[in-house]
C-alpha positions in Angstrom: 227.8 -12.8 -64.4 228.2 -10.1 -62.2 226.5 -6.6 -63.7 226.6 -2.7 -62.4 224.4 -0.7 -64.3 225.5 3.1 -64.1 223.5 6.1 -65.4 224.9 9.5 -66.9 222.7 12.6 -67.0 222.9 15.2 -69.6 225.3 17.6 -68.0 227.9 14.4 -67.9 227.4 13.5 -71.7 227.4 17.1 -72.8 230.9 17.3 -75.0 233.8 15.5 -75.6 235.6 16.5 -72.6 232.5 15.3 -70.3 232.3 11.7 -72.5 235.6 11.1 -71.7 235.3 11.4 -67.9 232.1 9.6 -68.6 234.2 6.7 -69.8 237.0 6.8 -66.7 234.0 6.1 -64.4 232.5 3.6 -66.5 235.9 1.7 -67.0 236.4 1.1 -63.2 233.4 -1.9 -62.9 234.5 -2.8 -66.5 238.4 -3.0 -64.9 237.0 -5.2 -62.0 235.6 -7.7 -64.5 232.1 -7.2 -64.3 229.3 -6.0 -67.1 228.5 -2.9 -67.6 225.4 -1.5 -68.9 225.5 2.1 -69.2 222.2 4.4 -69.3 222.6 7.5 -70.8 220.7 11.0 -71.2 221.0 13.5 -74.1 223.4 16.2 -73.9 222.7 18.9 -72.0 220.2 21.4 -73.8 219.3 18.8 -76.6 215.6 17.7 -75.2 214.6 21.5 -74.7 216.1 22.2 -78.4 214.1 19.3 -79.8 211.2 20.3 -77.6 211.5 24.4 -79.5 211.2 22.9 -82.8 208.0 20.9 -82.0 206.4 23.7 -81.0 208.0 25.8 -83.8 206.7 23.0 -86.3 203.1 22.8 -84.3 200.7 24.3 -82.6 199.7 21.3 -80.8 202.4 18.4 -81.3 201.5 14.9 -81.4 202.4 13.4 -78.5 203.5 10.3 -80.4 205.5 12.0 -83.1 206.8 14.4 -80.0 208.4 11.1 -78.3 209.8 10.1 -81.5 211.5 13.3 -81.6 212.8 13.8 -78.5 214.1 10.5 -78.4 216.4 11.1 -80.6 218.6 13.1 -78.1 219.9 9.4 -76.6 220.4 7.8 -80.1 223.0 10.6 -80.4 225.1 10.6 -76.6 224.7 6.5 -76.9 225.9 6.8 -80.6 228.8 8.4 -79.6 229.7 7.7 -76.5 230.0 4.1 -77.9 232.4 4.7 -80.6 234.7 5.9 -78.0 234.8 2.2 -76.2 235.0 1.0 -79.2 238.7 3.2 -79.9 239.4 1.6 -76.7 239.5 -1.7 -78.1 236.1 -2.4 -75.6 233.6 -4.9 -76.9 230.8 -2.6 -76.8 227.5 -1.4 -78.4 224.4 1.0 -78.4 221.2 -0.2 -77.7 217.6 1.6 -77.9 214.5 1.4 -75.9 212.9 -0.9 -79.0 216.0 -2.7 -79.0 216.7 -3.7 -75.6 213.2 -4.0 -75.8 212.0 -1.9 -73.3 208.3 -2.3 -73.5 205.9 0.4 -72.0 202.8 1.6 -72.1 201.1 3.9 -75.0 201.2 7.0 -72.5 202.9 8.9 -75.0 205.3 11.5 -73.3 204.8 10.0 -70.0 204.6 6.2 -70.7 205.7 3.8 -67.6 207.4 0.4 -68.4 205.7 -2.5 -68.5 208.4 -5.3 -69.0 212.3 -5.5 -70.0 213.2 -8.4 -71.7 216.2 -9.5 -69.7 217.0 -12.8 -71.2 218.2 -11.1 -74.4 219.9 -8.0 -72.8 222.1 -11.0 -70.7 222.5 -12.8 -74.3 223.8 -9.8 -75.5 226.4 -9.3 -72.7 227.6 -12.6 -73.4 229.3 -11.1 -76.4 229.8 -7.6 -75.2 231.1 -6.3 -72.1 229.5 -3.0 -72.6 226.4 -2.3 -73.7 225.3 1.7 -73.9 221.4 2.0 -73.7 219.7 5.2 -74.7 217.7 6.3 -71.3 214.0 7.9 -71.1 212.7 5.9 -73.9 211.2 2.5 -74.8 208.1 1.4 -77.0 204.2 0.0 -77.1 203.1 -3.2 -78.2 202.8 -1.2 -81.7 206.6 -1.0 -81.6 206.0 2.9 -81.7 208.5 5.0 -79.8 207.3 5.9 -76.2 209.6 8.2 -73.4 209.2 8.4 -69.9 209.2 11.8 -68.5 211.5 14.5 -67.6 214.4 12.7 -65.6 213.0 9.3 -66.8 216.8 8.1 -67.5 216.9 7.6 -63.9 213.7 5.0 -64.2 215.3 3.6 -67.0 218.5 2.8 -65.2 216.6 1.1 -62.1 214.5 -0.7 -64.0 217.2 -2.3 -65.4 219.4 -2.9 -62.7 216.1 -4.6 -61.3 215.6 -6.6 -64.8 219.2 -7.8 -64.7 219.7 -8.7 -61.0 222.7 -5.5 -61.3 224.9 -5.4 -58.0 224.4 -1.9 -58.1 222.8 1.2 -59.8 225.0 4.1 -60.2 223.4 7.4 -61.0 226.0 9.6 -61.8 225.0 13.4 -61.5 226.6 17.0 -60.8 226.1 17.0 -57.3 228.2 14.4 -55.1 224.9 12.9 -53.1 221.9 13.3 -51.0 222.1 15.8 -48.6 220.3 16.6 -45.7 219.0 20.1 -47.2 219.7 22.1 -50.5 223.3 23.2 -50.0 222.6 26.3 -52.1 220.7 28.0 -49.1 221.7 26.4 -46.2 225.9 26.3 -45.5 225.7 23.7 -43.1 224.1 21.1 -45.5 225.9 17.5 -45.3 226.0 15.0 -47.5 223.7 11.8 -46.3 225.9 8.2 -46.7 222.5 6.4 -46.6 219.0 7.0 -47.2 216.2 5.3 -47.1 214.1 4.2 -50.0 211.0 5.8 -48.2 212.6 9.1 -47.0 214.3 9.4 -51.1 210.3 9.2 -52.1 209.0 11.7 -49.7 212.5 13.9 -50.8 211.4 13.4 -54.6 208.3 14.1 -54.5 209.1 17.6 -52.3 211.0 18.6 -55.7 214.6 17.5 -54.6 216.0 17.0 -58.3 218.3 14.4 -57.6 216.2 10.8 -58.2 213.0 11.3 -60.2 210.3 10.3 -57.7 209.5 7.5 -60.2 212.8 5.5 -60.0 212.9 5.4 -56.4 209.6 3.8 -56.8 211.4 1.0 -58.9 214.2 0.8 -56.6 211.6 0.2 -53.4 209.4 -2.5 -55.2 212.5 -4.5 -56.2 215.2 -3.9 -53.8 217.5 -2.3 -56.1 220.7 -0.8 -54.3 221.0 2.7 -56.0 224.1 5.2 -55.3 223.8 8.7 -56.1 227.2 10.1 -56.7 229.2 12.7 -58.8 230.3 11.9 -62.2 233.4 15.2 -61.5 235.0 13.5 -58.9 235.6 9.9 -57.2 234.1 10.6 -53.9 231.9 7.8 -52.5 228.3 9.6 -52.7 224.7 8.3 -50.8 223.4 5.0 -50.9 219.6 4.4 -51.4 218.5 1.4 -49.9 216.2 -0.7 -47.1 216.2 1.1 -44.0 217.9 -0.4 -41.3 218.5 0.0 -37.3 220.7 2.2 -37.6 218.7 4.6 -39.4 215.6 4.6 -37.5 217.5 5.6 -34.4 218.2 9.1 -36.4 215.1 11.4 -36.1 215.0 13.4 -38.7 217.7 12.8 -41.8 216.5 15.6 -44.2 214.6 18.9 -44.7 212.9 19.2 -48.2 210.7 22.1 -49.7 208.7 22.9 -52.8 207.5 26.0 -53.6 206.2 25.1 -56.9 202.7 25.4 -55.0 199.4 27.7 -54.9 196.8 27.7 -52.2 193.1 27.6 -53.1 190.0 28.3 -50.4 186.6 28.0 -51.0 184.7 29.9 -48.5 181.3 28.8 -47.5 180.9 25.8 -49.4 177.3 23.6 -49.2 178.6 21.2 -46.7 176.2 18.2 -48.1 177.5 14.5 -49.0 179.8 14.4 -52.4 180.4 18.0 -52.1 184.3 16.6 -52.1 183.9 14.4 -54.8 182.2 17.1 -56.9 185.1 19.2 -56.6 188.2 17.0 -56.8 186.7 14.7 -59.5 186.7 16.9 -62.2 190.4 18.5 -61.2 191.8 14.7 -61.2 190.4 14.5 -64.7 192.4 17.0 -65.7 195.3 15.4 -64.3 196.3 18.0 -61.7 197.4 16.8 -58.4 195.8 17.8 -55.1 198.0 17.7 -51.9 197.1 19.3 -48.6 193.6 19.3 -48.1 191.9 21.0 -44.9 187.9 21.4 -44.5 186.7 23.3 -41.8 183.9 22.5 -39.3 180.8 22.6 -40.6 178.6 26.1 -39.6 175.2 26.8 -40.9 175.1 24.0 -43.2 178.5 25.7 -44.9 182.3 25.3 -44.8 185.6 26.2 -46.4 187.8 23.7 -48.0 191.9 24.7 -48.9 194.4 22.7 -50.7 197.2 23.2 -52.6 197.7 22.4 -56.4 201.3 23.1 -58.4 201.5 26.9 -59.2 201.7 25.7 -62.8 198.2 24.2 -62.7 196.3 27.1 -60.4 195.1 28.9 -63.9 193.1 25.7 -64.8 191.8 24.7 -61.6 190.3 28.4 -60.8 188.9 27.4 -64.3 187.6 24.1 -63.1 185.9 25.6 -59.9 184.3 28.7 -62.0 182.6 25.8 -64.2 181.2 24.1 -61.2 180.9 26.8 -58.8 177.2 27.3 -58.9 176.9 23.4 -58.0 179.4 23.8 -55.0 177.7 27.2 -53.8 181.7 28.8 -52.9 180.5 32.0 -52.1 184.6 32.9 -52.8 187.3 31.8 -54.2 190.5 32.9 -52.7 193.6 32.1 -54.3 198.0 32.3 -53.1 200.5 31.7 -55.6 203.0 33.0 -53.0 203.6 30.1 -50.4 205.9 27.3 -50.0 206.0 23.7 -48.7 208.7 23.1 -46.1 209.1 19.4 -44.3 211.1 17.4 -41.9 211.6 13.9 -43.1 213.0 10.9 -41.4 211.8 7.3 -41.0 212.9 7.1 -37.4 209.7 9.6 -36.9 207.7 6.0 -36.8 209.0 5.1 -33.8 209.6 8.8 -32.1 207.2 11.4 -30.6 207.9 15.2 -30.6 209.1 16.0 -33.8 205.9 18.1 -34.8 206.4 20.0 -31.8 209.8 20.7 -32.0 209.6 21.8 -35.5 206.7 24.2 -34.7 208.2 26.0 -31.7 211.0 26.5 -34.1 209.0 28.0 -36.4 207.2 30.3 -34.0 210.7 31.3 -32.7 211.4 32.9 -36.1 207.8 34.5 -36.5 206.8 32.3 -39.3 203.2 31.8 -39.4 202.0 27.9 -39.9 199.2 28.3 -43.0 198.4 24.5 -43.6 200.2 21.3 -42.1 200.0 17.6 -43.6 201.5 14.5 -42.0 202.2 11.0 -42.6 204.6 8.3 -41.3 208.0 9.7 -42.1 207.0 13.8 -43.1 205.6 16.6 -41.3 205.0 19.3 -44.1 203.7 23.0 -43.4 202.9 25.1 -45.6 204.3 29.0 -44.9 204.6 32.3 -46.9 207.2 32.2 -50.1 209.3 34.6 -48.8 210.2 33.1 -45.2 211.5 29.7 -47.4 215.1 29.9 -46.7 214.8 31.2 -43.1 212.5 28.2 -42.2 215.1 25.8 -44.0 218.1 26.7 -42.1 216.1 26.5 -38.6 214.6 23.4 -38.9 218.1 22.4 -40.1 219.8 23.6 -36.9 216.7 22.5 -34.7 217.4 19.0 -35.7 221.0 18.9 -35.4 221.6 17.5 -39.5 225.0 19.7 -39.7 226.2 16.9 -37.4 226.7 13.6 -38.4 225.1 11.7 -35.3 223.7 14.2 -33.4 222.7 14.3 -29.9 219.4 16.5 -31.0 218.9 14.0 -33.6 219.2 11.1 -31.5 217.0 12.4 -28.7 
């Protein structure tokens, strides 16, 4: 049979009017003949409501009775949204995580999915043609209710366009695609008709909202063709796949930031073996995630180390490094909640020399001082002052030509 698997966030399933648009997108595979299997979020709002009364309820939640919760945001949009197919005269039903099953881990709150049991979801669409499964949630070997994360609908809907063998993924959103910058402070932004699995990671994991970082993940490992388009209108959005020729000829397709970031120096560190390990050990305990790291030459038998942690996690790693301090020898701690993350992406970087420099004279042009700078394959990141953000955006945007579609800049 041939399946398309297409996913709804909560702004698309948040009333009546919104369900019904829902429906006209959902009826055009379902038209075509194939199976559909629809993924669906809670309404808009609901997971933040349910999230108020836990904390209302409790000072400290259980994280299993939190997921058990929360979950039921989905039971209600799948729930309904399925008695409308059903007025249709569609064949359809609701489905949730333990029913599917989708099995996961016991990471309560954050679990990752283990195994989807495909044989009985395709038994199922033998006698239905539509089959509405409740997103961001699944269950443990104990059969207790487990969810996935904020934005873990979107790994739900992967995995199981990977499970099934789907044609296609479709995650439906409120913008209509990838594009080549945040439209909202750079005009010239333009919509991307393909991107790469690698360079939709290295997006997602800058804080571009539009995949959570974890289903582009799944769609990498298992060759899932995803397309990110807009649930308000019919416009043929950006397709995440395998990169091809044709992309690696284009030098840069994309420029992401984060400024959900805080810089931390240690000045005059004991530069002795471990000293690294003694430090980031006990911050990866804590689950806090380390991401530019830059240690200085060694003078005197000292050195300063810098990296950056998320500004929501810089309270508990000053608290970390004040507990171990005295083992480390930091004769200061300097601290800068105020910076940003700005990077050029673009998989034809592999094969193409210059991009660094291009992007830092572009910088210096504008008088924007280069704190940190990280590299890998396909990203050059640099780390600047908050307030320069937008201006840095919108040059390296021009400097790379991405308000044009094929660019001579870009193909240089």
């Amino acid at each position: 049979m041939n399946i398309v698997v297409q996913k709804f966030g909560g702004t698309s399933v948040k009333n009546l009017k919104c369900m019904k648009q829902v429906m006209e997108k959902v009826l055009v595979p379902y038209n075509e003949g194939n199976k559909v299997v629809v993924v669906l979020s809670a309404m808009a709002g609901e997971t933040n409501r349910l999230l108020g009364l836990a904390e209302e309820w409790s000072s400290e939640p259980d994280l299993a009775e939190m997921d058990s919760l929360v979950s039921t945001g989905e039971q209600v949009s799948t729930a309904l949204f399925t008695m409308l197919l059903k007025d249709k005269g569609i064949r359809a039903r609701s489905l949730l995580g333990f029913q599917a099953p989708i099995r996961t881990n016991s990471a309560f709150t954050r679990a990752r999915i283990l195994d989807i049991d495909s044989v009985r979801i395709k038994s199922m669409l033998e006698d239905h043609d539509i089959l509405v499964v409740a997103g961001f949630q699944g269950c443990d070997e104990d059969l207790r209710i487990t969810t996935l994360g904020r934005g873990g609908s979107d790994t739900s809907a992967v995995a199981m366009a990977a499970a099934l063998d789907a044609d296609v993924c479709e995650i439906f959103t409120d913008v209509p695609g990838v594009f080549t910058t945040d439209p909202n402070i750079c005009s010239q932004a333009r919509k991307l008709d393909t991107v790469a699995y690698d360079e939709m990671l290295e997006m997602a994991s800058m804080g571009a909202k539009v995949l959570q970082i974890r289903s582009v993940e799944f769609a990498k490992k298992y060759n899932v063709k995803v397309h990110v388009r807009s649930t308000f209108s019919d416009e043929i959005g950006t397709y995440v796949t395998q990169e091809d020729e044709n992309m690696e000829s284009i030098l840069v397709s994309g420029i992401a930031y984060d400024k959900d970031q805080a810089r931390i120096t240690l000045a005059r560190v004991k530069d002795v073996p471990g000293i690294s390990a003694s430090l980031f050990t006990p911050i990866a305990e804590q689950g806090i995630l380390v991401d530019m790291i830059v240690q200085n030459p060694s003078r005197d038998g000292r050195t300063d180390m810098t990296f950056t942690v998320p500004r929501a996690d810089l309270e508990k790693t000053l608290e970390i490094i004040d507990s171990i301090r005295d083992e480390l020898g930091a004769e200061e701690v300097l601290y800068d909640k105020n910076v940003c993350k700005v990077s050029v992406i673009g998989v034809g970087m592999r094969n193409h020399s210059g991009v660094a420099s291009k992007a830092f004279q572009a910088l210096k042009d504008d008088n924007i001082n280069i704190l940190m700078i990280s590299t890998s394959e396909i990203k050059i990141t640099c780390l600047i002052e908050e307030k320069y953000t937008e201006l840095a955006i919108r040059t390296l945007h021009n400097t790379f030509g991405l308000d044009q579609s094929m660019s001579e800049a870009n193909l240089r």
